[in-house]
PyMOL Python script that loads the backbone (N, CA, C, O; Angstrom):
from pymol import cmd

cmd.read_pdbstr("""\
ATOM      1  N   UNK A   1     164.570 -97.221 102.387  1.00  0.00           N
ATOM      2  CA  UNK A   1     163.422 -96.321 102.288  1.00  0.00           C
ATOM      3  C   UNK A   1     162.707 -96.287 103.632  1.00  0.00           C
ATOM      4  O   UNK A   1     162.693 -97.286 104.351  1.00  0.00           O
ATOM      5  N   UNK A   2     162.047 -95.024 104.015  1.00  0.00           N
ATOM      6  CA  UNK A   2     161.363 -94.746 105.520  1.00  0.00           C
ATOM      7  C   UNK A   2     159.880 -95.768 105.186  1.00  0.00           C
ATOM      8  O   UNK A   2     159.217 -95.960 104.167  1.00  0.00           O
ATOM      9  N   UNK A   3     159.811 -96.135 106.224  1.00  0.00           N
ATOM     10  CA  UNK A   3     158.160 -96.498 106.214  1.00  0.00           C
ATOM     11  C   UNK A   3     157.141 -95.503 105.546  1.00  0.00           C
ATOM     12  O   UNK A   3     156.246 -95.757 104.739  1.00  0.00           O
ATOM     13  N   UNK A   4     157.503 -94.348 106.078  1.00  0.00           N
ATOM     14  CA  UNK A   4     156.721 -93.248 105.551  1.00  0.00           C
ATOM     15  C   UNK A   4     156.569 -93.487 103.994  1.00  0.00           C
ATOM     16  O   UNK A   4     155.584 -93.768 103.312  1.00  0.00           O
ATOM     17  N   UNK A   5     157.392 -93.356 103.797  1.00  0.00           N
ATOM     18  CA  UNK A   5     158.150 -93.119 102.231  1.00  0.00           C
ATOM     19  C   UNK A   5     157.374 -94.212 101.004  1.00  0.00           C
ATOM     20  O   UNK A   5     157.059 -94.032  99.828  1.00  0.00           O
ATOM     21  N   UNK A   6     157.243 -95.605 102.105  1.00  0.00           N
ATOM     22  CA  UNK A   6     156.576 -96.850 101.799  1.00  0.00           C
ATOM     23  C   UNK A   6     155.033 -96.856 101.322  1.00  0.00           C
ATOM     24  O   UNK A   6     154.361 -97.300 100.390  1.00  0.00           O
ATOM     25  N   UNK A   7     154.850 -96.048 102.593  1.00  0.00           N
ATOM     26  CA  UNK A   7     153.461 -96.147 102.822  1.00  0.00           C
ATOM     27  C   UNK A   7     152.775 -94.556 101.516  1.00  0.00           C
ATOM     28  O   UNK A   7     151.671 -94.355 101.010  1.00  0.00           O
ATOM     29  N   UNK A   8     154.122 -93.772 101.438  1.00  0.00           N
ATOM     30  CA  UNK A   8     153.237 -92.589 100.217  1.00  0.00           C
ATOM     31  C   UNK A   8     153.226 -93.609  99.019  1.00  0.00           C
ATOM     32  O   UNK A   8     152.563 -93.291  98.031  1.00  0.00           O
ATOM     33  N   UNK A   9     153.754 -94.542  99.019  1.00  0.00           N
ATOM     34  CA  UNK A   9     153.846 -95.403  97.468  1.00  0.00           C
ATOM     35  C   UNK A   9     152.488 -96.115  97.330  1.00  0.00           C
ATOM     36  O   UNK A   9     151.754 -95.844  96.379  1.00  0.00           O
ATOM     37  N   UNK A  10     152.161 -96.973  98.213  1.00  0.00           N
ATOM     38  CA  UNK A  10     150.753 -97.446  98.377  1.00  0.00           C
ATOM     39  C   UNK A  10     149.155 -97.082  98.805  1.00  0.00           C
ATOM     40  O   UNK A  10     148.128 -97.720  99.031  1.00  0.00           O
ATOM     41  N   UNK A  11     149.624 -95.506  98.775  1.00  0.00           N
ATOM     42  CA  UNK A  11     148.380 -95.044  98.811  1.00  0.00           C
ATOM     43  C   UNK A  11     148.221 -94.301  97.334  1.00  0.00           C
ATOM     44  O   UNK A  11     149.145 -93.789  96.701  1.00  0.00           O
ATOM     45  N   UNK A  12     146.970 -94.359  96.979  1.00  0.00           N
ATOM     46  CA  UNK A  12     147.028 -93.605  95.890  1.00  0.00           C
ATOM     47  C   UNK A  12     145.022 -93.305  95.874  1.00  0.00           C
ATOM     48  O   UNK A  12     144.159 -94.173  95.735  1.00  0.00           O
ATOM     49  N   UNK A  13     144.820 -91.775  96.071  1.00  0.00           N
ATOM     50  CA  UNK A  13     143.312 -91.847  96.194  1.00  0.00           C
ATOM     51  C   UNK A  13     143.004 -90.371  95.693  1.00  0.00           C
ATOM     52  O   UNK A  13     143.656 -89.327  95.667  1.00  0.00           O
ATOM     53  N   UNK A  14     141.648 -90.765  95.285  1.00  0.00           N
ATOM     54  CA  UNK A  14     141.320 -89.297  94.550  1.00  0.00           C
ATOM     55  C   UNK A  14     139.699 -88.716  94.488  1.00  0.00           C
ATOM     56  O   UNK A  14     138.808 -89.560  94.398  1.00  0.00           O
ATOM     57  N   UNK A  15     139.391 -87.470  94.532  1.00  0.00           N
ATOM     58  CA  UNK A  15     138.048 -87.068  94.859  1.00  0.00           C
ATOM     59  C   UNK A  15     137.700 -87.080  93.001  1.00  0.00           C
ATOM     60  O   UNK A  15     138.278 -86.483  92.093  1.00  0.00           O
ATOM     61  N   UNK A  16     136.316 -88.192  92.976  1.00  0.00           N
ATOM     62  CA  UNK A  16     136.335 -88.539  91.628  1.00  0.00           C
ATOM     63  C   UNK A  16     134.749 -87.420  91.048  1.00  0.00           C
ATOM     64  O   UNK A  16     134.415 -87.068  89.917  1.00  0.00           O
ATOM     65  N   UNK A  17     133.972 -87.096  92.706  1.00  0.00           N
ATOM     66  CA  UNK A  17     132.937 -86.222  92.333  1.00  0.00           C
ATOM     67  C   UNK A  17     132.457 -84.993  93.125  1.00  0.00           C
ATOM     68  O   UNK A  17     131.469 -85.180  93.835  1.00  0.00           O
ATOM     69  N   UNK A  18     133.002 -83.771  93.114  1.00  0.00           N
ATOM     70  CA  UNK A  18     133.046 -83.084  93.821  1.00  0.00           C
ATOM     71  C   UNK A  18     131.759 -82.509  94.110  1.00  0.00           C
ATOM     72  O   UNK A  18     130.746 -82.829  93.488  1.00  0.00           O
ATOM     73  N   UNK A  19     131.796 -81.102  95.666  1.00  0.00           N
ATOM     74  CA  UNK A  19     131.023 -80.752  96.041  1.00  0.00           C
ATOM     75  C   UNK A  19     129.496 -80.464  95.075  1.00  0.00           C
ATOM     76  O   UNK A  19     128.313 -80.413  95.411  1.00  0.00           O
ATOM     77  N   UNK A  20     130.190 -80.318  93.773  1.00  0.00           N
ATOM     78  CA  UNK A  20     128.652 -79.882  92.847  1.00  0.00           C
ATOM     79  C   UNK A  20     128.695 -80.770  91.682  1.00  0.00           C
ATOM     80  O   UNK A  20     128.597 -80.420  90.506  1.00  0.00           O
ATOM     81  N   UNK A  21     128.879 -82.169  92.216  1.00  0.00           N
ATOM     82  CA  UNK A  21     128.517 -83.312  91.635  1.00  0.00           C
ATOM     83  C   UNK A  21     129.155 -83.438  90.170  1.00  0.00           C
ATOM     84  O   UNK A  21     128.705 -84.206  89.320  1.00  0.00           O
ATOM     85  N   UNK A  22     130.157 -82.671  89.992  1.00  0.00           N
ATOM     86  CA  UNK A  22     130.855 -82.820  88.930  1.00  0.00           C
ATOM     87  C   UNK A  22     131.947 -84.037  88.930  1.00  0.00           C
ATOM     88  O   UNK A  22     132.758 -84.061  89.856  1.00  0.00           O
ATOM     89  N   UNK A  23     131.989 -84.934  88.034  1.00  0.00           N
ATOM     90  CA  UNK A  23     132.649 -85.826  87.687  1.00  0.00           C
ATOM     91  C   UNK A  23     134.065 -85.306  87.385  1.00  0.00           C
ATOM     92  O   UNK A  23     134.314 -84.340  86.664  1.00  0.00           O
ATOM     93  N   UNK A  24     135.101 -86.194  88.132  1.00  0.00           N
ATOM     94  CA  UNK A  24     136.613 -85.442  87.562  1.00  0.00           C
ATOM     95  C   UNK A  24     137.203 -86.950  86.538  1.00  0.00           C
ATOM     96  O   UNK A  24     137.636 -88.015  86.978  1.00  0.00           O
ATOM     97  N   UNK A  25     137.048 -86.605  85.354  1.00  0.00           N
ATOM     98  CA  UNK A  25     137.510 -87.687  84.339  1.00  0.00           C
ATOM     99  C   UNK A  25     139.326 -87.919  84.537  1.00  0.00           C
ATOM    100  O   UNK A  25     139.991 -88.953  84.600  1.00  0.00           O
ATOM    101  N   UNK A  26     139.689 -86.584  84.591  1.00  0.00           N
ATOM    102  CA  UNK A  26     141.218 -86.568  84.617  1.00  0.00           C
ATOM    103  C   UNK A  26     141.852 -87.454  85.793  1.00  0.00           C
ATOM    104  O   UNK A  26     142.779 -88.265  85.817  1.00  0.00           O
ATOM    105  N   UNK A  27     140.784 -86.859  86.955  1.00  0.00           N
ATOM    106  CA  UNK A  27     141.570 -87.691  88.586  1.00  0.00           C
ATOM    107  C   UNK A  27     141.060 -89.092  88.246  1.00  0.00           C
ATOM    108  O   UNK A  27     141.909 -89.806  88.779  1.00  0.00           O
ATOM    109  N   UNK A  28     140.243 -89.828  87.719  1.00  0.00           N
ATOM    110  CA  UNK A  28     139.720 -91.347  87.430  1.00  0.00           C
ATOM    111  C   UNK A  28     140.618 -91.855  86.741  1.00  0.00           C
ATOM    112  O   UNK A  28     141.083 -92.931  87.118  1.00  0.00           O
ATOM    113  N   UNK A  29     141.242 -91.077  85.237  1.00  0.00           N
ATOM    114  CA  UNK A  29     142.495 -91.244  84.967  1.00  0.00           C
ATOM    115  C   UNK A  29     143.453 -92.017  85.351  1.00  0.00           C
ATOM    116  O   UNK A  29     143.775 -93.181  85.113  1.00  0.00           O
ATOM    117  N   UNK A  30     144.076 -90.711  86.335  1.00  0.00           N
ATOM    118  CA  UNK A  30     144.840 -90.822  86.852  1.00  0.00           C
ATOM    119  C   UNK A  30     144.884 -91.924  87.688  1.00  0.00           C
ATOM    120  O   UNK A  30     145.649 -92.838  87.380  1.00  0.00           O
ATOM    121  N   UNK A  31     144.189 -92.013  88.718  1.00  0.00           N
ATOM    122  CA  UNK A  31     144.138 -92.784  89.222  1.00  0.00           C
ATOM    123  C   UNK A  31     144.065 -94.584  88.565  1.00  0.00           C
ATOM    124  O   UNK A  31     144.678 -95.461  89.173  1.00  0.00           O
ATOM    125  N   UNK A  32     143.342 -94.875  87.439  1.00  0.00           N
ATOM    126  CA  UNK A  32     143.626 -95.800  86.890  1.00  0.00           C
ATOM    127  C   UNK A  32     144.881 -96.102  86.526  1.00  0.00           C
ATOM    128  O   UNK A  32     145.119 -97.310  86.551  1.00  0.00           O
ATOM    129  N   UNK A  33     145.891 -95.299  86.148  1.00  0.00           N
ATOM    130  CA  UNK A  33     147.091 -95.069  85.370  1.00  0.00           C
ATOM    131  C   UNK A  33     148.019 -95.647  86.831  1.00  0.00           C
ATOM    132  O   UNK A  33     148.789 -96.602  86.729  1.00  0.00           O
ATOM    133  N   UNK A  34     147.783 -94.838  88.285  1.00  0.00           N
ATOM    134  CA  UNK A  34     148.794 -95.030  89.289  1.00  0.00           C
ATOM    135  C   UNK A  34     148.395 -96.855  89.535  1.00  0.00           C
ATOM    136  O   UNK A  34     149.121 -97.849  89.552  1.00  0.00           O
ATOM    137  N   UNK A  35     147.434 -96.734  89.641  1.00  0.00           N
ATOM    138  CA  UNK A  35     147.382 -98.324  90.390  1.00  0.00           C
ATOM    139  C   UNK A  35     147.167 -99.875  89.506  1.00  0.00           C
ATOM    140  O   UNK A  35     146.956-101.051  89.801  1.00  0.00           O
ATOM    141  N   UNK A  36     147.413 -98.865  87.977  1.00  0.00           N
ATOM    142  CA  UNK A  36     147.408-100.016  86.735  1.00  0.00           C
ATOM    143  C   UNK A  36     146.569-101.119  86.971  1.00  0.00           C
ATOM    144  O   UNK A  36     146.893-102.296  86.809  1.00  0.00           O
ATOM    145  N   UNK A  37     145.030-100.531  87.519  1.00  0.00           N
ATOM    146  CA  UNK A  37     143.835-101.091  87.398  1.00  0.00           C
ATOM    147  C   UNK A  37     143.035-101.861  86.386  1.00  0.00           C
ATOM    148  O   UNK A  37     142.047-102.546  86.652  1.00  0.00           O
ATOM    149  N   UNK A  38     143.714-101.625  84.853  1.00  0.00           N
ATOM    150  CA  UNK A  38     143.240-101.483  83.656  1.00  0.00           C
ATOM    151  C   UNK A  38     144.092-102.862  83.671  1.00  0.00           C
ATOM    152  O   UNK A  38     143.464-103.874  83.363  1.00  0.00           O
ATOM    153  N   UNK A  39     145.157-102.967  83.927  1.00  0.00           N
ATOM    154  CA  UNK A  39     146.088-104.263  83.940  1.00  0.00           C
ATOM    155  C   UNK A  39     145.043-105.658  85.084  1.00  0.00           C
ATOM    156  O   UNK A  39     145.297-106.853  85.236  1.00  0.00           O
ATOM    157  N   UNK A  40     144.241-105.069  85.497  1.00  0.00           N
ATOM    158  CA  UNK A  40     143.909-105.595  86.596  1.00  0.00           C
ATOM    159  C   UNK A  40     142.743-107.257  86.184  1.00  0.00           C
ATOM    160  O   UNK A  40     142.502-108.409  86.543  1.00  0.00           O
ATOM    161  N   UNK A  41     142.436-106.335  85.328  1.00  0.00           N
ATOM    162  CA  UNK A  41     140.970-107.479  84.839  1.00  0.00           C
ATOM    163  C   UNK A  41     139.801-107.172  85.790  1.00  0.00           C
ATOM    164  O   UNK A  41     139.402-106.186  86.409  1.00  0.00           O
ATOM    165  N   UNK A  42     139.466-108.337  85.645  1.00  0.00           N
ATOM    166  CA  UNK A  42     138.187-108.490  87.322  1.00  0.00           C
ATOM    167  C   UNK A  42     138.653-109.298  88.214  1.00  0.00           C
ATOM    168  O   UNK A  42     138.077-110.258  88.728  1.00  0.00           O
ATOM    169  N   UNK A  43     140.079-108.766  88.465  1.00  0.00           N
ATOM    170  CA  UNK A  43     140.719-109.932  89.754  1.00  0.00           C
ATOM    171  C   UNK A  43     141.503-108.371  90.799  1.00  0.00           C
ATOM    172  O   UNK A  43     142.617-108.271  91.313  1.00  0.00           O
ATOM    173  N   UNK A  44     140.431-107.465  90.765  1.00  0.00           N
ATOM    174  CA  UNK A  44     141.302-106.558  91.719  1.00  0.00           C
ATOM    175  C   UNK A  44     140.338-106.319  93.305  1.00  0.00           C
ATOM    176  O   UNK A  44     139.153-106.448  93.613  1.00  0.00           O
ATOM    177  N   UNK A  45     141.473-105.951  93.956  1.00  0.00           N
ATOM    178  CA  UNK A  45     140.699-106.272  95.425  1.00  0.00           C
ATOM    179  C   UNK A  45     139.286-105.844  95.532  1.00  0.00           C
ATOM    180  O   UNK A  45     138.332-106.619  95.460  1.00  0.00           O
ATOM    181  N   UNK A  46     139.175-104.052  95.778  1.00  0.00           N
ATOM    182  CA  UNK A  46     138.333-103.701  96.124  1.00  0.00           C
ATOM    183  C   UNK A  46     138.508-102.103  95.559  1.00  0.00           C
ATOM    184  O   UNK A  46     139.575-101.492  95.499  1.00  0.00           O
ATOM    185  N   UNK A  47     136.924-101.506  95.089  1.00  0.00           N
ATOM    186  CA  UNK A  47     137.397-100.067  95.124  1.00  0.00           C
ATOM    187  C   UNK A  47     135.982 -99.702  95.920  1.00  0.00           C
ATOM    188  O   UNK A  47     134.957-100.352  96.129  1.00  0.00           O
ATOM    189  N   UNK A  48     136.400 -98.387  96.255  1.00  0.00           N
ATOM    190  CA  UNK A  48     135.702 -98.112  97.356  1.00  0.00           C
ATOM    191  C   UNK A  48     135.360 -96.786  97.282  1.00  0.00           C
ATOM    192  O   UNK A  48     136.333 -96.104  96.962  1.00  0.00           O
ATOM    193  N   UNK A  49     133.883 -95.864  97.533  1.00  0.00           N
ATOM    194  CA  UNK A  49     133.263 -94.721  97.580  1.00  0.00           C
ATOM    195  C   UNK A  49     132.828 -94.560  99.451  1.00  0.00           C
ATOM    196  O   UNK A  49     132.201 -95.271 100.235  1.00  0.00           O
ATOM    197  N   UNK A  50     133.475 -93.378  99.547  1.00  0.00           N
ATOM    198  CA  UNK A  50     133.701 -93.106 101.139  1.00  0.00           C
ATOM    199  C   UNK A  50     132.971 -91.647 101.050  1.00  0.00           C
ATOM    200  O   UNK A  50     133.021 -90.996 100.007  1.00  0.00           O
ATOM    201  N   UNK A  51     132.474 -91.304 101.897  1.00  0.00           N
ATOM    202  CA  UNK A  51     131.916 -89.945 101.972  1.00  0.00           C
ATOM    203  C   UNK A  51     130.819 -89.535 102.539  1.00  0.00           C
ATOM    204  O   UNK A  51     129.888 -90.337 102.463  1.00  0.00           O
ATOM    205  N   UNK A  52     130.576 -88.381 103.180  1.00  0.00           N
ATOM    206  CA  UNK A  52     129.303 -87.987 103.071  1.00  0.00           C
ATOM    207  C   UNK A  52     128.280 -88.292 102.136  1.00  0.00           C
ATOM    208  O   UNK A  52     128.618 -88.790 101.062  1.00  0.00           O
ATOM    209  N   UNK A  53     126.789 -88.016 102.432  1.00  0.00           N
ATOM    210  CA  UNK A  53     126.269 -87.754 101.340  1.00  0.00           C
ATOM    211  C   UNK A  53     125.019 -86.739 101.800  1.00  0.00           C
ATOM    212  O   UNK A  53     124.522 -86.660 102.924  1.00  0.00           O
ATOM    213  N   UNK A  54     124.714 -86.099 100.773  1.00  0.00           N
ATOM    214  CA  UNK A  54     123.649 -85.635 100.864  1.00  0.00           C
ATOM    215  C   UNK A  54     122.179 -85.043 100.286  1.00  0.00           C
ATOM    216  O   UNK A  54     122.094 -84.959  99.061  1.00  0.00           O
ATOM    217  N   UNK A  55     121.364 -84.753 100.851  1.00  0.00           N
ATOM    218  CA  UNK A  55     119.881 -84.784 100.037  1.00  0.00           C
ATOM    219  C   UNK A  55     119.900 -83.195  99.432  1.00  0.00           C
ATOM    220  O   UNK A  55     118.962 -82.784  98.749  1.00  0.00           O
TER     221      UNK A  55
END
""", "prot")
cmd.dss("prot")
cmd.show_as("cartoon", "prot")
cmd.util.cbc("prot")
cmd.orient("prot")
């Protein structure tokens, strides 16, 4: 497998509240589902909110 190829496996990220503050339940989902977070307990690294923000 390419590094590339490696590296699409271990990323997995998703816009959970968009421009008009709408919550996306489906992409939180999902995203729980790819990185089997739910399997995780309270022993998982880190999750993280990146973004702008504004008033």
């Amino acid at each position: 497998m390419s590094a590339r190829g490696q590296e699409e496996q271990d990323f997995c990220g998703t816009q959970l509240i968009d421009g008009n503050g709408v919550f996306n339940v489906e992409g939180l989902e999902n995203f729980m589902r790819a990185t089997k977070m739910s399997e995780c307990g309270a022993t998982y690294a880190s999750v993280a909110i990146l973004g702008p923000q504004s008033s």
